[in-house]
C-alpha positions in Angstrom: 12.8 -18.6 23.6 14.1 -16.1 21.4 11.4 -13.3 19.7 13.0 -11.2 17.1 11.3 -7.9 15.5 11.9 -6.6 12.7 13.5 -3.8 11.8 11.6 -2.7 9.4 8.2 -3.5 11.2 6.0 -1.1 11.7 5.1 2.4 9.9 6.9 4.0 6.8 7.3 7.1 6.4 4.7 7.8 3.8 2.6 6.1 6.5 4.5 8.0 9.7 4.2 11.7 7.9 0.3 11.0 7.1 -0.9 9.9 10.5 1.7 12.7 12.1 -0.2 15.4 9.7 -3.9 14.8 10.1 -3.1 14.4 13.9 -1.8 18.1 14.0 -4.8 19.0 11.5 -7.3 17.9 14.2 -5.9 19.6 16.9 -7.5 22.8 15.2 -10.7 21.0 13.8 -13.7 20.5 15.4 -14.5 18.0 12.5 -12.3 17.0 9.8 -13.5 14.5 6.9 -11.2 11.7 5.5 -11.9 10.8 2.1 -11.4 6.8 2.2 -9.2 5.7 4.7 -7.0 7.1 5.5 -4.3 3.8 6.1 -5.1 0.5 5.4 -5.6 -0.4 9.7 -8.6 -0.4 11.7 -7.3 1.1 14.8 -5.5 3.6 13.7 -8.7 5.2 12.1 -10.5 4.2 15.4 -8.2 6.5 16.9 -8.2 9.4 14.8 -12.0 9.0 14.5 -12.1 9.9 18.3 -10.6 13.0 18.0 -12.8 13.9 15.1 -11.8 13.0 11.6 -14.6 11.8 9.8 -13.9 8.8 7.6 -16.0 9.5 4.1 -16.3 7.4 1.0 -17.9 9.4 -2.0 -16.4 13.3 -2.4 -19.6 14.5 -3.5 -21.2 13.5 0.2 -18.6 16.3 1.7 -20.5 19.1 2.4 -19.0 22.9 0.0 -16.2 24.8 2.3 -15.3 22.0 4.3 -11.8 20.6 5.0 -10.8 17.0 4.1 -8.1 14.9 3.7 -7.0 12.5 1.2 -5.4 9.3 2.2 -1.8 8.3 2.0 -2.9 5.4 -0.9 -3.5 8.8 -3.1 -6.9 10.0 -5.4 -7.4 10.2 -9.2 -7.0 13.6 -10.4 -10.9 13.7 -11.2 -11.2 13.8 -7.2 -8.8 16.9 -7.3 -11.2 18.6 -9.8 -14.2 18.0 -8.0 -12.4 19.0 -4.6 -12.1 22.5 -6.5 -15.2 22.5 -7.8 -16.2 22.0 -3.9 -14.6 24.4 -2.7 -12.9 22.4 -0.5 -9.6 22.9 1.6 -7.6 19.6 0.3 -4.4 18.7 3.2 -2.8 16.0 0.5 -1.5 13.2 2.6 -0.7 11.6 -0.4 2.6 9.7 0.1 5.8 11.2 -1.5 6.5 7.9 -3.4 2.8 7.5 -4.9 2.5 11.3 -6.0 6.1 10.6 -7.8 4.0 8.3 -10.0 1.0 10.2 -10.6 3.8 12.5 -11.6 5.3 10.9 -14.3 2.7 8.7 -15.4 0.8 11.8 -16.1 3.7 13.2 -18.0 4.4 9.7 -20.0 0.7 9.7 -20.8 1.2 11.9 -23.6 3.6 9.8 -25.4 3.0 6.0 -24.4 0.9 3.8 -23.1 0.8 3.5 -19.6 1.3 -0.5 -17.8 0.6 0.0 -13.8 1.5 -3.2 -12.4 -0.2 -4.3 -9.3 -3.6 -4.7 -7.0 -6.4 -3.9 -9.4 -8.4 -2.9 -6.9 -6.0 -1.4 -4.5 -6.9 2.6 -3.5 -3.7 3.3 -4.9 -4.0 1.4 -8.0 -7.3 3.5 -8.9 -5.4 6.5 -8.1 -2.4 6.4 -10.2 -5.0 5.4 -13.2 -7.2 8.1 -12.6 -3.5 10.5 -13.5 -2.6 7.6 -16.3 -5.7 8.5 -18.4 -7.6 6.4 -20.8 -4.1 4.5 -22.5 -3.4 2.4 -19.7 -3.8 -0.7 -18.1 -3.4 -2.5 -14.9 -1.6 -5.7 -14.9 -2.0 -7.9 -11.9 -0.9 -11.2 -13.2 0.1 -13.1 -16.1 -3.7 -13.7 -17.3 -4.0 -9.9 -17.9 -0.9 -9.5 -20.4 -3.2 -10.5 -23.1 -5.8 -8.1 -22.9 -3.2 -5.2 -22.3 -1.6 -6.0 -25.4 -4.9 -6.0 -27.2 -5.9 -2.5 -25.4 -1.9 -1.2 -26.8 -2.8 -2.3 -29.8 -6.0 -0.1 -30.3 -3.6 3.3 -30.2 -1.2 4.2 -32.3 1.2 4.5 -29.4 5.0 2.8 -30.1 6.0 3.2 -26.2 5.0 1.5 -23.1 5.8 3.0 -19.8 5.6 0.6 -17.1 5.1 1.3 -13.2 4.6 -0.5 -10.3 2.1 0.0 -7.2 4.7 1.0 -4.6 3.7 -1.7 -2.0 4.0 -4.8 -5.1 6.3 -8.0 -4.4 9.6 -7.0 -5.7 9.8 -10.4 -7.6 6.3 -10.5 -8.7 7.3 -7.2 -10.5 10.0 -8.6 -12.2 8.4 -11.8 -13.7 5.7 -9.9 -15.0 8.1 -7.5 -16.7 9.7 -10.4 -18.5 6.3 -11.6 -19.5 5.8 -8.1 -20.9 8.6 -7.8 -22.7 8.0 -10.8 -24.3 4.5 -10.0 -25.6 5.2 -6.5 -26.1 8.1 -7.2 -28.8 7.8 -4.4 -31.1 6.8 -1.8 -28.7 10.1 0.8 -27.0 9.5 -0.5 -23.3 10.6 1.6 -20.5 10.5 0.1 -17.0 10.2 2.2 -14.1 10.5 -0.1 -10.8 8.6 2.6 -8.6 8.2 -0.1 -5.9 9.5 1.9 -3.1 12.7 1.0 -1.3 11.1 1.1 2.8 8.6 -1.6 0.9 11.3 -3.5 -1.1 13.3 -3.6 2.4 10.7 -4.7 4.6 9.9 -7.5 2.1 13.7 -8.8 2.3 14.1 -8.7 5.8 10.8 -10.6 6.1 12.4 -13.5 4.1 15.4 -13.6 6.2 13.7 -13.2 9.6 10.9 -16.4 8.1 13.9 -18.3 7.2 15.6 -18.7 11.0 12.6 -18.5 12.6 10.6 -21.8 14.2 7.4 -19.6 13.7 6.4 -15.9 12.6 3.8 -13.4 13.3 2.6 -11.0 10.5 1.0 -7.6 12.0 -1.2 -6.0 10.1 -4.6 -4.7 8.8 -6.6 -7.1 7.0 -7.2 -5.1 4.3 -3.6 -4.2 3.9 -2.2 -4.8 0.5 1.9 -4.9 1.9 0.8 -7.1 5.3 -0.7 -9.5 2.8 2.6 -9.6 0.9 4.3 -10.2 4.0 2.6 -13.0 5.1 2.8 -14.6 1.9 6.7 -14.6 2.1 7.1 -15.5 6.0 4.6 -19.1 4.4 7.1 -19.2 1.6 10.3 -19.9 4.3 8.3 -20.6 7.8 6.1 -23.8 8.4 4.0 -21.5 11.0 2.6 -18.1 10.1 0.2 -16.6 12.2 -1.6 -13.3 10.1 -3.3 -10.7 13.2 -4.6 -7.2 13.1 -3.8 -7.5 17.4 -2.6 -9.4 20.3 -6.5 -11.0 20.9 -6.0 -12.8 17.7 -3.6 -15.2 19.4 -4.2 -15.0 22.8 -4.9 -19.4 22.3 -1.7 -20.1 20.6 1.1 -22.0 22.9 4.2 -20.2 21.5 6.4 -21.3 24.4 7.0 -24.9 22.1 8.5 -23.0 19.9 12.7 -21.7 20.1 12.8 -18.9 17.8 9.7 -16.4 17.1 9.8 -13.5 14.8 7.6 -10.6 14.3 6.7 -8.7 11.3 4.5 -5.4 10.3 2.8 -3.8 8.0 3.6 -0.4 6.9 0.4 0.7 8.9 0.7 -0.9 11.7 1.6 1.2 14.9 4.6 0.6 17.3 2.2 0.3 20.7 0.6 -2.7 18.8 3.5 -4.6 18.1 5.2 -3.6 21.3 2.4 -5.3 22.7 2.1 -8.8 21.0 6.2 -8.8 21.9 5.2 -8.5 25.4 2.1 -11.0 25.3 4.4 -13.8 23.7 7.1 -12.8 25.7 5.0 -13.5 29.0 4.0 -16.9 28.0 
């Protein structure tokens, strides 16, 4: 039996620098609040949790003065503004990639109308709107093309300016372009890929590593966006696919029948979990 991981499984470094940061934040705080969460994985919160962070949905529930920290998925500037109006000590754990487009969408906002591609209800989605302002749309499949076009169609804006969440499939993006393009024929389209290369990667590697494997295991959180995208590819090239958040999750499955078993991860999911379904189906 042959187990093969990944070797792009695990955390990315937007992922790596957040957890790495509020770790060293909470070795000086008593308490420390979190608005949302902070990645998109149950235990790692567990375990920051433990060592005080304090894992807090609405802004305005954070007491004035206080310290908190917003997630790696990013905030809409409105939660910037009422973090000032707070008073509040903001550590930005905001990943580099995802404050990129808050960045220029923010700038392109002026002139065009912005197209965010991706999750509509994804934490990061909501951010990068909340920068986009009131010209923008998100565009999660074909169905919503339509209704973007009619919402262009109300300004008096000749450009669009489209982005992508930074965890989207790669070739999801591009179909949806084309259908863009193609509805959007008068309007001076710009197309700004920001899907971001560790995601792009992982993605790719998952579709090789599906396609010579006799089964695959998909780690991640269940509410994780990228795992989700993961496990949709490994079904796309691997008869068996097996989606867990840990090791418990297939503690039933006989995995000695099979001859070649690959492992995959989430961009939130830590090394000591994967290290330790490896050793589990390794065991068997």
């Amino acid at each position: 039996m042959k187990i093969t991981i990944g070797k792009t499984a695990g955390f990315c470094p937007g992922v790596g620098n957040a957890i790495q940061k509020a770790k060293e934040a909470l070795k000086s705080e008593e308490k420390l609040y979190c608005l949302g969460e902070i990645v998109h994985n149950e235990q790692v919160i567990k375990s920051l949790e433990k060592n005080g962070m304090i894992t807090i949905d609405d802004i305005n529930d954070i007491p004035n003065n206080s310290k908190v920290m917003f997630r790696s998925h990013g905030e809409p500037k409105v939660k910037y503004d009422i973090a000032n109006e707070k008073n509040l000590q903001v550590i930005d754990l905001t990943c580099g990639n995802v404050k990129s487009v808050h960045m220029e969408v923010e700038r392109e906002k002026k002139n065009a109308f912005i197209i965010i591609v991706g999750k509509k209800n994804h934490a990061e989605i909501i951010g990068t709107q909340g920068f986009a302002g009131d010209n923008s749309y998100v565009i999660e499949t074909e169905d919503d093309i339509l209704d973007a076009y009619m919402e262009y169609e109300k300004t008096s804006l000749g450009k669009v300016y489209v982005v992508a969440q930074t965890t989207f499939s790669s070739i999801k993006f591009d179909e949806l372009v084309k259908e863009i393009e193609t509805n959007f024929i008068e309007a001076d389209i710009i197309v700004d890929k920001t899907i971001c290369n560790a995601t792009e990667t992982r993605q790719k590697e998952t579709r090789e590593l599906a396609s010579k494997s006799d089964v695959m295991i998909i780690i991640g959180g269940k509410k994780s966006a990228n795992t989700k995208e993961l496990e949709k590819i490994a079904k796309e090239e691997c008869e068996n696919v097996y989606s867990i958040e840990t090791v418990k999750e297939i503690e039933n499955i006989k995995f000695s029948k099979f001859s070649n078993i690959g492992i995959m991860a989430g961009a939130s999911t830590p090394k000591e979990i994967i290290e330790e379904v490896k050793e589990f189906v390794d065991n068997i």
